[in-house]
LUMBADO-360945 format. One record per residue (C-alpha): x, y, z; residue in one letter. Coordinates in steps of 0.1 Angstrom, whole numbers, padded with zeros to 4 digits, always signed. Layout:
XYZa/...
This chain:
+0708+0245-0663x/+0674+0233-0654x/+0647+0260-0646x/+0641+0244-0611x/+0676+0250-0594x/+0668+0288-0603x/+0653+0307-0574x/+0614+0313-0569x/+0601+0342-0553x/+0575+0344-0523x/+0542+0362-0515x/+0515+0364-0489x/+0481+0383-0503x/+0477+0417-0480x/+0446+0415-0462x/+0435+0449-0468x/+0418+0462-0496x/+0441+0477-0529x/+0445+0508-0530x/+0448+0513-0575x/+0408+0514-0581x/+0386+0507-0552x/+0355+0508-0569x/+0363+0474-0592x/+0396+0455-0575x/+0397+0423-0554x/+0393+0433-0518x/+0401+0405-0492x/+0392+0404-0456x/+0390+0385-0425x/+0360+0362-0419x/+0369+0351-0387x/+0341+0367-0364x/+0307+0359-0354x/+0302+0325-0358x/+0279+0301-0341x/+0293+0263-0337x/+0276+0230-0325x/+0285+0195-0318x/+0267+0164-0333x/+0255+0158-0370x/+0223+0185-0369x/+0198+0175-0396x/+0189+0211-0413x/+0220+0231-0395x/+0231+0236-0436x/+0199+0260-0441x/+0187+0294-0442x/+0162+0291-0410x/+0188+0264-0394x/+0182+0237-0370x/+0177+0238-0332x/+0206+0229-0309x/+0231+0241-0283x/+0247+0269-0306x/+0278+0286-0291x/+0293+0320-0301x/+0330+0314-0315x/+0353+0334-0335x/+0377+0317-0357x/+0402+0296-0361x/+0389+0275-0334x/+0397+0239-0327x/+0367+0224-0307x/+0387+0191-0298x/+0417+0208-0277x/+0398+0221-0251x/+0378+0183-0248x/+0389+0157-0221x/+0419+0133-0229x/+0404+0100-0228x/+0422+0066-0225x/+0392+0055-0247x/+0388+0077-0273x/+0385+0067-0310x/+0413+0089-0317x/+0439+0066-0300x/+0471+0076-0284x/+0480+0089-0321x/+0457+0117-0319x/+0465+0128-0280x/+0435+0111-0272x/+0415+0135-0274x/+0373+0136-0290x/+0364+0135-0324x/+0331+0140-0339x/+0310+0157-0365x/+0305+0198-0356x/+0288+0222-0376x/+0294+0262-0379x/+0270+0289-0391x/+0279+0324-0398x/+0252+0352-0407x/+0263+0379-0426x/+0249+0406-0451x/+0269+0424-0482x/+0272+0459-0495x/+0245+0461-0525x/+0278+0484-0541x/+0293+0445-0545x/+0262+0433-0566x/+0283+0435-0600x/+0315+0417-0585x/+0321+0377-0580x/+0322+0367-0544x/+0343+0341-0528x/+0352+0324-0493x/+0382+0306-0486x/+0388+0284-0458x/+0425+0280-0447x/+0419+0244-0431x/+0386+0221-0418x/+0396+0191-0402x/+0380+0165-0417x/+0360+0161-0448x/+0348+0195-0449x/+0313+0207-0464x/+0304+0242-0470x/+0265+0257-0480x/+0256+0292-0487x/+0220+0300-0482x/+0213+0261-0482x/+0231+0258-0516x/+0259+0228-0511x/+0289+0249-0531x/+0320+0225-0521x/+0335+0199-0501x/+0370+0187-0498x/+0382+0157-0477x/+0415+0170-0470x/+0415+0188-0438x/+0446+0202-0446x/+0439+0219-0477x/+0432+0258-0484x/+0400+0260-0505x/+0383+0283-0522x/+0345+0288-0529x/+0324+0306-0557x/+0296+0319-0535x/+0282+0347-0564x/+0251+0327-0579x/+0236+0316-0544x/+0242+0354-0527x/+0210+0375-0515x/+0215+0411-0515x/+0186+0422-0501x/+0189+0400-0466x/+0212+0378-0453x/+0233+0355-0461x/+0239+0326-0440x/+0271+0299-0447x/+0274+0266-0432x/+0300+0245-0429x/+0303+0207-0418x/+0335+0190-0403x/+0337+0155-0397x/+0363+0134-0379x/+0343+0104-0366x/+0358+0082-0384x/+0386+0071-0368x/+0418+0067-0360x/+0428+0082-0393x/+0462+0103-0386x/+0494+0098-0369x/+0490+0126-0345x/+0469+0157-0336x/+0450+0165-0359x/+0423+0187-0342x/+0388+0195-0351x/+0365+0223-0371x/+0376+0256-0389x/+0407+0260-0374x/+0424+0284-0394x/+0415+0315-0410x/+0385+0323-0427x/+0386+0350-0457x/+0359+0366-0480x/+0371+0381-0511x/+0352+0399-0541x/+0363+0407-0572x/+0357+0418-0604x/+0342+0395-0632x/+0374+0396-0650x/+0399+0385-0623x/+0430+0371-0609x/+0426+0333-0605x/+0424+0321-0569x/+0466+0316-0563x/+0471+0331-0599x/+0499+0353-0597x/+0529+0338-0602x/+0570+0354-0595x/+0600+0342-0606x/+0636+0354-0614x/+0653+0338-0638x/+0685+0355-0634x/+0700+0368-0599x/+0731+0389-0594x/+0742+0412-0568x/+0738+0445-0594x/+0707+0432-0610x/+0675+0404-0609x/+0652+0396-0638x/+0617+0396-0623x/+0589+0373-0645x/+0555+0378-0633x/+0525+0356-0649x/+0490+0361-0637x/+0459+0337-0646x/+0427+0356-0657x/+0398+0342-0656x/+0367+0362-0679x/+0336+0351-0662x/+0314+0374-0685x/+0299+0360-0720x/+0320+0378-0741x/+0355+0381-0754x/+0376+0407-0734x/+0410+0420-0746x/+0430+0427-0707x/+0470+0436-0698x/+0482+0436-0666x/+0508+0465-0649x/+0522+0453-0622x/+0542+0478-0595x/+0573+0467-0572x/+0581+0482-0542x/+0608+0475-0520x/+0614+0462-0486x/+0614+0501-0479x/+0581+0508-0492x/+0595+0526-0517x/+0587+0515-0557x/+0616+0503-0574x/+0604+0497-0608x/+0568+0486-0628x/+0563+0464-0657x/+0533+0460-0683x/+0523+0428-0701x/+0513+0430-0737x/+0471+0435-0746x/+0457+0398-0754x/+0423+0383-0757x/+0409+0366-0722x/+0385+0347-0741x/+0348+0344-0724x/+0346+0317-0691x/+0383+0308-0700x/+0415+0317-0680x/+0444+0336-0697x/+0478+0339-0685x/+0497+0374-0689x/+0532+0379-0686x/+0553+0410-0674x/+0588+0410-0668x/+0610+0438-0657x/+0644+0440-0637x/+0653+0452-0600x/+0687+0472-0600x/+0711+0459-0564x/+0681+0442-0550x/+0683+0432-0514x/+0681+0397-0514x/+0662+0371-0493x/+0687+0346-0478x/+0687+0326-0444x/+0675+0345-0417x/+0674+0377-0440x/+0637+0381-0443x/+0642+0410-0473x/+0608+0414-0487x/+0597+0431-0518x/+0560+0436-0533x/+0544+0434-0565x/+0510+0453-0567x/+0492+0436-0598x/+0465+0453-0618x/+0440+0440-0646x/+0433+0466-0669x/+0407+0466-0698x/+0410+0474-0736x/+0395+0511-0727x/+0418+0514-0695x/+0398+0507-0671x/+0411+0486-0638x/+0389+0449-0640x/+0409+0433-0609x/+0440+0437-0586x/+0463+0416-0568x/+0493+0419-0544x/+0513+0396-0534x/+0551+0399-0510x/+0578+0380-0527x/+0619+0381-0522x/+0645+0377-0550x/+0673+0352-0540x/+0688+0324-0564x/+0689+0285-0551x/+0707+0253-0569x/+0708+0215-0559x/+0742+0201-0572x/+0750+0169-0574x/+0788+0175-0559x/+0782+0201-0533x/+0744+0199-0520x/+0726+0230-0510x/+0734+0268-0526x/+0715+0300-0520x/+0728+0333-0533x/+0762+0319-0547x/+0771+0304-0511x/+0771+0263-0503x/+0747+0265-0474x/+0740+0230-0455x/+0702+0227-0446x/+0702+0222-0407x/+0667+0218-0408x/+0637+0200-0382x/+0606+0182-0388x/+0576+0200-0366x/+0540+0191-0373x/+0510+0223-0373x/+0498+0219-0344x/+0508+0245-0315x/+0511+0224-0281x/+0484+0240-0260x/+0466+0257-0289x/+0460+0223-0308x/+0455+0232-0343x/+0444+0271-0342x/+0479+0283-0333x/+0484+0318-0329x/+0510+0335-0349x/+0527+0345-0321x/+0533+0311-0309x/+0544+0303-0342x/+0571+0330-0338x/+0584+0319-0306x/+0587+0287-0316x/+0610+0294-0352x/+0629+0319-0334x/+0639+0295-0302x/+0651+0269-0331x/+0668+0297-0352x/+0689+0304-0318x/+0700+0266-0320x/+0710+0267-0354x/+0681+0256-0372x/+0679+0270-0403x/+0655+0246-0422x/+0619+0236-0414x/+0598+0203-0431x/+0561+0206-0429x/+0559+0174-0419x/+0540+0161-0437x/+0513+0177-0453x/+0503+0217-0457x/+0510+0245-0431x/+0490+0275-0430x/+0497+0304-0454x/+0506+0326-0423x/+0529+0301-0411x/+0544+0301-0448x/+0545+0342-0444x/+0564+0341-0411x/+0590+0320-0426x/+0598+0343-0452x/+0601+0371-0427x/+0623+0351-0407x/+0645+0337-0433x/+0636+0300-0428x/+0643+0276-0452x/+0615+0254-0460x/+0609+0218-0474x/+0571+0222-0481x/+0554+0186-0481x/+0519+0172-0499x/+0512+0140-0486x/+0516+0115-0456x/+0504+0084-0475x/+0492+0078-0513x/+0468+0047-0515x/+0485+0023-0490x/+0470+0033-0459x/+0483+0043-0423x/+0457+0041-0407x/+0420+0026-0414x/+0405+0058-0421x/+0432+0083-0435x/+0434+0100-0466x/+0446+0068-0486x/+0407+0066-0494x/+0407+0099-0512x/+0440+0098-0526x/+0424+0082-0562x/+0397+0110-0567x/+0416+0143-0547x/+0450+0146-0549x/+0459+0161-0580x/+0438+0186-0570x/+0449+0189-0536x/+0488+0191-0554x/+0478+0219-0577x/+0465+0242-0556x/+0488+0233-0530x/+0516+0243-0554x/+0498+0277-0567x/+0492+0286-0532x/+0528+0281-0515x/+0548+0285-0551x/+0561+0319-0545x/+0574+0317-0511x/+0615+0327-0506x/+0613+0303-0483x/+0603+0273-0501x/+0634+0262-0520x/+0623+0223-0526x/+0586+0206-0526x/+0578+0168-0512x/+0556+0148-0526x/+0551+0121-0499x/+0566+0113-0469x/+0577+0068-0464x/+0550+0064-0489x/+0536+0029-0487x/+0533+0022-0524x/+0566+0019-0530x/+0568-0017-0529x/+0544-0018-0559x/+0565+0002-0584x/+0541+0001-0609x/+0515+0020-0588x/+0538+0041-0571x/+0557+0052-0603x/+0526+0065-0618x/+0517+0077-0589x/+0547+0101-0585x/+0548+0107-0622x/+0516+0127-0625x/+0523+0142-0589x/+0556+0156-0604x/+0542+0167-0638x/+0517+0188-0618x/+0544+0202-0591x/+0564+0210-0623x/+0539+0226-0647x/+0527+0250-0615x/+0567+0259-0607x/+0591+0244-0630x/+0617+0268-0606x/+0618+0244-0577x/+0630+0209-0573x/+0608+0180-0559x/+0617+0153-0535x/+0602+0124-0514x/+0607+0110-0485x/+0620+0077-0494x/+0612+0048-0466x/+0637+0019-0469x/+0642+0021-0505x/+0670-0006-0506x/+0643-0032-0492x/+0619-0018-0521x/+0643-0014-0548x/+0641+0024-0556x/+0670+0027-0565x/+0673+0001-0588x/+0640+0003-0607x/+0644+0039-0613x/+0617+0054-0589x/+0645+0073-0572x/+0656+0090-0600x/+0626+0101-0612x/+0628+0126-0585x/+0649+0164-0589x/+0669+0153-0555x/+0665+0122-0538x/+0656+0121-0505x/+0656+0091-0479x/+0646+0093-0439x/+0674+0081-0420x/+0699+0054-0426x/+0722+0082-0437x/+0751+0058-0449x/+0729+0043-0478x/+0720+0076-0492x/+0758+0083-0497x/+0766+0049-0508x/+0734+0055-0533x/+0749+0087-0547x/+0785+0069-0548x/+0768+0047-0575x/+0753+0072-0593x/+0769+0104-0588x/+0746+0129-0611x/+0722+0118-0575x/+0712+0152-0558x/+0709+0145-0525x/+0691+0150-0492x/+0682+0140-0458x/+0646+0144-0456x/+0637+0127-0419x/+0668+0122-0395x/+0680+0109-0358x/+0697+0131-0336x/+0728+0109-0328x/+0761+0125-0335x/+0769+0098-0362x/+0738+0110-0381x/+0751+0146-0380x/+0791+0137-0391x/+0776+0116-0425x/+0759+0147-0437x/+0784+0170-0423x/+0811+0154-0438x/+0799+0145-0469x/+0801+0171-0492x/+0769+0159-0518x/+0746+0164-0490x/+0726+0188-0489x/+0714+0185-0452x/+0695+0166-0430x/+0658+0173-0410x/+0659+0161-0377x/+0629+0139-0362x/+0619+0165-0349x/+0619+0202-0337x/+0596+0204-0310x/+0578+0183-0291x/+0540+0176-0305x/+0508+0159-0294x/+0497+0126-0304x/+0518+0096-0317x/+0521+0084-0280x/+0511+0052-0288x/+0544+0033-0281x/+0547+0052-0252x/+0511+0042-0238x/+0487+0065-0216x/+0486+0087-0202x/+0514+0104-0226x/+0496+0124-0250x/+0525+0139-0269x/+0553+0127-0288x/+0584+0141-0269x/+0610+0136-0296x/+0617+0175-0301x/+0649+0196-0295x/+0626+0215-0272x/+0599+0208-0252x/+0557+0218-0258x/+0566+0250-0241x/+0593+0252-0263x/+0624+0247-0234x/+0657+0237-0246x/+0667+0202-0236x/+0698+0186-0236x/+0701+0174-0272x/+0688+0210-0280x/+0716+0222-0267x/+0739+0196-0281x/+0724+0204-0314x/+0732+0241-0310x/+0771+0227-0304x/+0768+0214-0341x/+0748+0241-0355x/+0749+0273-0343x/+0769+0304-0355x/+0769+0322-0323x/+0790+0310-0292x/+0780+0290-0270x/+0786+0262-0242x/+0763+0243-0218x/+0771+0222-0188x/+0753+0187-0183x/+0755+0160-0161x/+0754+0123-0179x/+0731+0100-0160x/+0730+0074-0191x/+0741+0059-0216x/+0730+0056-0249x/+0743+0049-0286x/+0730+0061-0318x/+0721+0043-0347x/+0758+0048-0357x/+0776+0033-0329x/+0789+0067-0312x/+0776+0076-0275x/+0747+0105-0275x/+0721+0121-0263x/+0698+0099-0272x/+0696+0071-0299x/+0665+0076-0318x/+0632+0097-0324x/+0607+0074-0306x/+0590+0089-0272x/+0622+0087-0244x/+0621+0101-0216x/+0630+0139-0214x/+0665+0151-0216x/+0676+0107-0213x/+0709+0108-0206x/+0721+0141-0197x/+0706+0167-0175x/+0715+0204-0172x/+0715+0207-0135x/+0740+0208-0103x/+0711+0192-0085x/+0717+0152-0086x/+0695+0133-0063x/+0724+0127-0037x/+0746+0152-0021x/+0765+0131-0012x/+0806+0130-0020x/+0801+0112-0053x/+0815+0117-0089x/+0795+0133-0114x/+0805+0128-0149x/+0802+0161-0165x/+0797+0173-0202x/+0803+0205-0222x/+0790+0211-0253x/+0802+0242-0271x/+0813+0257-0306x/+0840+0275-0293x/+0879+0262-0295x/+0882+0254-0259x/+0864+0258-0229x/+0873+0255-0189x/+0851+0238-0162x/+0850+0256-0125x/+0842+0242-0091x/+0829+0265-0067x/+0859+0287-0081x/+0882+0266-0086x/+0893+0254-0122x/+0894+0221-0135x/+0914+0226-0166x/+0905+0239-0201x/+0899+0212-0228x/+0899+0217-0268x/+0869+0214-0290x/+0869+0177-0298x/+0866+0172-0339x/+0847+0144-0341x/+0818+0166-0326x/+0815+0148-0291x/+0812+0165-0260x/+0843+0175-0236x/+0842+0153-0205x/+0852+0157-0170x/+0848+0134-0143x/+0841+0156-0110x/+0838+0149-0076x/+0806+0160-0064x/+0806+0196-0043x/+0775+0214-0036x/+0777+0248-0048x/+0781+0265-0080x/+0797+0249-0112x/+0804+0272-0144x/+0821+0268-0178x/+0836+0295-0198x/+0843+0288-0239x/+0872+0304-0258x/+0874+0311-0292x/+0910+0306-0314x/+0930+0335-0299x/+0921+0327-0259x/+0892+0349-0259x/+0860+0341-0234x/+0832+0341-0260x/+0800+0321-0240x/+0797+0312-0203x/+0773+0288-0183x/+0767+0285-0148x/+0743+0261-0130x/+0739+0258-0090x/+0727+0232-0065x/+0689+0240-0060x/+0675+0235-0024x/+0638+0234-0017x/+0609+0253-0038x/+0603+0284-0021x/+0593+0308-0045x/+0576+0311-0075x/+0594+0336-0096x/+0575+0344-0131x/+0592+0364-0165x/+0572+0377-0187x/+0585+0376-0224x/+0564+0411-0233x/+0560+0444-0216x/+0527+0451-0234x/+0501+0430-0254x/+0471+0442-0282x/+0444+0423-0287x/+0441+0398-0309x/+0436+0360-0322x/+0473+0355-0331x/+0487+0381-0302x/+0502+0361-0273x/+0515+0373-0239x/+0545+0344-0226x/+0548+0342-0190x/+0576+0316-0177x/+0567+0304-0144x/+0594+0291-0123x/+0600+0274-0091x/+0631+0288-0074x/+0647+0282-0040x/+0653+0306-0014x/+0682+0318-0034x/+0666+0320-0066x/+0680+0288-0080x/+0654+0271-0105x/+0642+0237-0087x/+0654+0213-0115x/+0624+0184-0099x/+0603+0208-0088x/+0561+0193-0091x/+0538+0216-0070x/+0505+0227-0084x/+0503+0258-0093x/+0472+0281-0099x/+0473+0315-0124x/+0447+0341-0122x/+0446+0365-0151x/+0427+0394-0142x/+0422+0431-0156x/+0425+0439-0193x/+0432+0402-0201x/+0426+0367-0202x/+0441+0333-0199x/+0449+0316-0231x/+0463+0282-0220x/+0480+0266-0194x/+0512+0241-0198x/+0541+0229-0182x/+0553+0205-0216x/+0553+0171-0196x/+0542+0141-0223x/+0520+0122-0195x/+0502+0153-0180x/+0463+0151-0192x/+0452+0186-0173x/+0430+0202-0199x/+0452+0233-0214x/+0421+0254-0202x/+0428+0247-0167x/+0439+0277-0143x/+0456+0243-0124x/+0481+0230-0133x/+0518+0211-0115x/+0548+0222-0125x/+0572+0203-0145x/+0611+0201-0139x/+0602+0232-0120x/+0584+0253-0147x/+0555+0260-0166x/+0538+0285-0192x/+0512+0310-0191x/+0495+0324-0223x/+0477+0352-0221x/+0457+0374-0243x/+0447+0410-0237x/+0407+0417-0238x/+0411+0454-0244x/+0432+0484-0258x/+0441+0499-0226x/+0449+0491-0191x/+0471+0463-0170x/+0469+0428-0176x/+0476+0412-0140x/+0487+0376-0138x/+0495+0361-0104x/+0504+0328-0095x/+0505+0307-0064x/+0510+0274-0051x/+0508+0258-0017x/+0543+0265+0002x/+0550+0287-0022x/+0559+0328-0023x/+0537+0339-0044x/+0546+0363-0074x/+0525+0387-0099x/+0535+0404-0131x/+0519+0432-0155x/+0515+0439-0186x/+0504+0471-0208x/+0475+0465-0227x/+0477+0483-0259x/+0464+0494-0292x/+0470+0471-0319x/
């Protein structure tokens, strides 16, 4: 057995300092506050004294272009939500314990969109083009320590259009400062594997690189301590003594076993830790690390597809790009959260990062969750996408840009298979492409030889893939859509691993991988609606609404029909079909395919049609259950089995006004999941539900308040448009502002905002650590409505 369909283990570096040796280990903190930002190229801004110009207070991460003007003419096109692009610069001031003086001191930026430069005290110490990548900085030979320090940083995205969507602007994600000792644990250096997983027992490998930046020799062993996802230590492990030769890195290993460890699986976010410590010839502690991991065991076979812990699991996953609706590129955690937990209640048990790298706290939240994830490099290799994209770098950056893309994410639980490219445009050059791929998977496979690596083939009958042997230069072939010629490509070669890296949402799409054993699963196109790639649709639509939920993150229709397919908990939703459509295999859907349509096209989950009047209303259920009934106004209509093809039950009802319900039954007659929907009359009310009872402060802490437009009765107002203004008042303060319509261009920002489909969202964050965090909402005709929240100590 290869070592890559063996599991990996996962790990997010704690933020507080170790506890083993204060006086000598790494310590890592936030960065985040204090900084002053600008817009324009400032000639000086990279220098001590600085540069005059309209300096703003910000803390980080920060996204200057979300809270900018959508503009019909803006370089950034309809692909990047047509919103401003520019150069921006960002100084921070800051001065460092002279205890430090002996240790080395680093920054690392999570992500600066585009083309970032960073100086320390006018010194220029790095600058990556990738606005996606986490880098890392050596800022110990350019430090003062008896003054202040200043760093400067440079972001530039004026040249445009260079991505497919939203990209954002600036330093928008975390910002950490880390010292450590002169002997240390490389940046991403600690690496955990287990090369054998059983219910009674798991082998746990851990290899750390140490880097000696002294002038002499130094002889070094690491002990490393587990604890489990109780707190409580579970077992240690000590690596042999060996020679870190001088400005060389070293790799020690340790290996011990976990007795009945509690494994990671899907949605089983079991975490353990391993506290690392460097320790000299004469004992002494040199370094630390610490890093979360989980123990499970994954395989990609050739005959059955997908298997974690010794189960054949199919991946139900979804494409979602970074960016967080309203939040642009800095998304708080929180909304993060929401968002994986709303698609885990549909069944989604998957994530791609499409296509290029997520933030390490996004990566962390998956492993708490449980979500499986498809972690992806690269959108494009040298062929471009656009005129200005990363195809210019790809030459000079990108084995870098793999390798410590791979260090960083490598010991996730939740990554169980790396992409190297997404409809890569080289392809029809097989010569360029096959070299191309070859030194991107010898580097994916020298940093974890324990996962497999993919690609998201484009068309690869049209370019021959699978005939010249690009596609089976990969672990498991992947291909976006077209799912029939994947299994006809693994019928002729039937050692193929297989996988559906970029799908439709049509019901035929979902029976070729369902029904196809050798599949390991599919990722729909995509999760959640996103900003940017409106282009086909045109302005003023500034978001892509191709998601199972909406930029608020409301179920539509084919959410729900997904959750019919997907989901292990009952359920059953009632929809009215107002078109028709056919997917790409010839069977009536939801909708056809992942290009902008309108919201919900084809089935809408109201009793509100535009006329009352005696009509028939051709009525869907989707469910998982064995049966389910349809009532009108009390009256049944007949139950109807589950259909096994997948497709929805269908009744054609005569229009009443009133109240329609479904109940669902499971094999032995029992009522497992109800729905009822009622005919709305006109907006009277608004009627908000706050998601939280009490909020802390905090960048990634959000309060979720669902503003709805209701009738006299309470019935949500299915068209419902009024404007609606929110005041947040007290111990808080508004966020952002949304209502998830593709074509509305109100800046997030805006206290102002119309409803859409009779709803929108209300972000809050809370300002201090006690007190009530007020938010009322009106609206002209309207009753208006206020709720509170607790604010709270972190």
């Amino acid at each position: 057995m290869k070592m890559w369909v063996r599991a990996g283990l996962g790990w997010v570096a704690a933020l507080v300092c170790l506890s083993l040796a204060p006086a000598t280990l790494a310590e890592e903190v936030a960065f985040n506050a204090g900084w002053l930002f600008a817009k324009g190229d400032i000639a000086g801004a990279e220098t001590v004294a600085g540069a005059q110009a309209d300096w703003q207070k910000v803390d980080l991460p920060h996204d200057w272009a979300i809270s900018g003007t959508f503009d019909r003419d803006a370089l950034s096109t309809g692909s990047g939500g047509w919103l401003p692009t520019g150069i921006v610069w960002y100084r921070k001031s800051f001065t460092l314990p002279a205890a430090d003086r002996s240790k080395r001191v680093f920054v690392e930026f999570g992500g600066i969109m585009d083309r970032g430069g960073v100086w320390i005290n006018g010194h220029h110490v790095g600058h990556r083009p990738n606005g996606y990548s986490t880098v890392r900085y050596d800022l110990t030979d350019h430090l003062s320590w008896d003054g202040p320090n200043v760093l400067a940083v440079r972001a530039d995205t004026s040249f445009q259009p260079a991505s497919r969507w939203y990209a954002g602007g600036g330093i928008y994600r975390s910002v950490r400062l880390i010292t450590t000792g002169q002997v240390h644990v490389d940046a991403w250096g600690t690496f955990v594997t287990t090369p054998q997983v059983s219910p009674e027992r798991a082998t746990v490998r851990v290899e750390s690189s140490i880097r000696n930046q002294t002038r002499q020799d130094v002889r070094a062993r690491i002990e490393v301590s587990f604890t489990g996802p109780d707190g409580k230590v579970v077992g240690t492990a000590t690596s042999p003594l060996a020679m870190v030769p001088a400005g060389r890195v070293q790799k020690l290993v340790a290996e011990t076993a976990i007795v009945r460890p509690k494994l990671w699986d899907v949605g089983q976010g079991n975490l353990y830790a391993a506290s690392v410590r460097v320790i000299g010839e004469d004992g002494a502690a040199l370094d630390g690390d610490r890093v979360n991991f989980g123990v499970r065991d994954i395989a990609f076979k050739a005959d059955t597809g997908f298997w974690i812990n010794g189960r054949n699991v199919k991946l139900k996953g979804t494409a979602i790009h970074a960016e967080g609706g309203a939040f642009g590129m800095a998304v708080p955690l929180a909304f993060y959260e929401r968002r994986l937990r709303g698609l885990q209640a549909l069944g989604v048990n998957a994530i791609r990062t499409a296509h290029h790298p997520f933030s390490r706290e996004f990566m962390a939240l998956c492993d708490r969750l449980g979500m499986l994830v498809m972690d992806e490099a690269f959108d494009m290799w040298t062929v471009a996408k656009n005129p200005y994209d990363y195809h210019l770098f790809f030459g000079d950056w990108s084995s870098l840009d793999a390798r410590e893309f791979v260090r960083r994410d490598r010991n996730h639980p939740s990554v169980v298979i790396w992409s190297v490219g997404n409809e890569i445009h080289d392809t029809p050059y097989p010569l360029v492409a096959k070299a191309n791929l070859a030194r991107l998977k010898k580097i994916f496979n020298e940093e974890d030889p324990s996962r497999p690596v993919t690609m998201a083939l484009f068309r690869p009958n049209v370019t021959g893939d699978y005939r010249n042997g690009l596609a089976d230069m990969l672990d498991v072939v992947g291909q976006n859509y077209r799912e029939n010629e994947l299994t006809q490509a693994h019928k002729d070669k039937p050692t193929r691993r297989i996988i559906g890296t970029e799908n439709t949402k049509g019901r035929g799409n979902w029976l070729a991988v369902r029904d196809f054993a050798p599949y390991s699963g599919m990722f729909l196109w995509t999760g959640a609606d996103y900003l940017g790639e409106a282009d086909r649709a045109g302005w003023p639509n500034i978001s892509n609404p191709s998601g199972l939920v909406d930029r608020t993150d409301v179920v539509k229709s084919i959410g729900w029909e997904r959750a019919s397919w997907w989901s292990e908990t009952p359920m059953v939703r009632i929809g009215r079909r107002t078109g028709t459509f056919v997917d790409t295999a010839g069977l009536p859907t939801t909708v056809a395919i992942a290009t902008p349509q309108p919201k919900d096209a084809g089935v809408r989950n109201d009793w509100t049609p535009a006329s009352l009047a005696p009509h028939v209303e051709k009525v869907e259920l989707v469910t998982n259950a064995a049966s389910a009934e349809l009532f009108l106004n009390g009256k049944s209509l007949g139950r109807k089995p589950a259909n096994a093809d997948a497709s929805a039950i269908a009744w054609d009802v005569p229009f009443a006004p009133g109240e329609i319900r479904a109940v669902a039954y499971d094999a032995a007659g029992k009522a497992v999941a109800r729905d009822v929907l009622r005919t709305a009359g006109a907006p009277a009310a608004i009627r908000l539900v706050a998601e939280q009872t009490a909020l802390a402060p905090g960048f990634d802490r959000i309060g979720f308040v669902r503003v709805e437009l209701v009738d006299a009765k309470g019935v949500l107002v299915p068209g419902a448009a009024v404007p609606l203004t929110v005041r947040v008042t007290g111990a808080g303060t508004l966020a952002a502002f949304d209502n998830g319509d593709p074509a509305d261009t109100t800046p997030f920002a805006s206290a102002v905002r119309k409803a859409w489909n009779g709803r929108a969202l209300a972000m809050v964050r809370a300002s201090a650590t006690s007190g009530t965090i007020d938010v009322d909402v009106t609206g002209e005709g309207l009753r208006p409505a206020r709720v509170a929240l607790r604010a709270i100590t972190p």
